[in-house]
N, C-alpha and C positions, 0 to 999 in steps of 0.2 A: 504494500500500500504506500503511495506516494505522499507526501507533505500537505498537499493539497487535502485530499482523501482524509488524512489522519486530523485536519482543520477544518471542516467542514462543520465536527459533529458542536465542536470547541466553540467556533463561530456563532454558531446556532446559537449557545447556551448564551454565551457574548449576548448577542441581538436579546432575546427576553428577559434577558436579568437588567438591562441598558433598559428596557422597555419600562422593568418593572418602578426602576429606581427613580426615574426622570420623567415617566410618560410617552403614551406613545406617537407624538411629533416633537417630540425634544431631537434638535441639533447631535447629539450623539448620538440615537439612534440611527440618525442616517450616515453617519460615520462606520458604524459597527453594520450596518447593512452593506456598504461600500466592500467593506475590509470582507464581507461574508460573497457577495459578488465576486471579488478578485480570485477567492479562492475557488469558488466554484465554477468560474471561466476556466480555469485548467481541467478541468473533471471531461473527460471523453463524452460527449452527448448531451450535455445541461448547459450551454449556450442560453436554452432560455430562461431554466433558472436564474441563471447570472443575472440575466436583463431584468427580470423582475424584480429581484434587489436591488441593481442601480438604478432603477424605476423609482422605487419606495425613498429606494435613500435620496436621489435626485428632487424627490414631488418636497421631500420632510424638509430637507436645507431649500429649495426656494421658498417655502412658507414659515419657514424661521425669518426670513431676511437676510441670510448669508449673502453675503456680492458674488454674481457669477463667476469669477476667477476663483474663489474659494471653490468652487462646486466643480470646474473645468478642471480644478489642480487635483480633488481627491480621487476625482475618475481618471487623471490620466497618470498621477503618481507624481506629480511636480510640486512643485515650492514654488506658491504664487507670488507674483511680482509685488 
């Protein structure tokens, strides 16, 4: 089982307990959606999975108010300007 695979289940727990502590459109949770995304884009076949986390995490940080370069840097893994 690869890294990925072995982060999945971890991520998971991530995202609901982020859920639990914060709410669920708190700015962290769509950070911890992101990070659960990245992971599951390596996974053979769950492409859509992937998107629907960066979906969720995407929709939570623009209704936070995050500036789009925050939200353009978590999905692409950069240090916004």
């Amino acid at each position: 089982m690869d890294d990925s695979a072995r982060a999945e289940p971890l991520l998971r727990e991530v995202v609901e307990d982020v859920r639990r502590l914060y709410g669920l459109r708190h700015p962290q949770v769509g950070i911890a959606l992101n990070n659960l995304g990245n992971a599951v884009s390596d996974l053979e076949g769950r492409l859509a999975d992937a998107e629907a986390a960066y979906q969720e995490s995407i929709s939570i940080l623009r209704q936070s108010g995050a500036p789009s370069a925050v939200v353009a840097a978590l999905l692409f893994g950069v240090t916004p300007i």
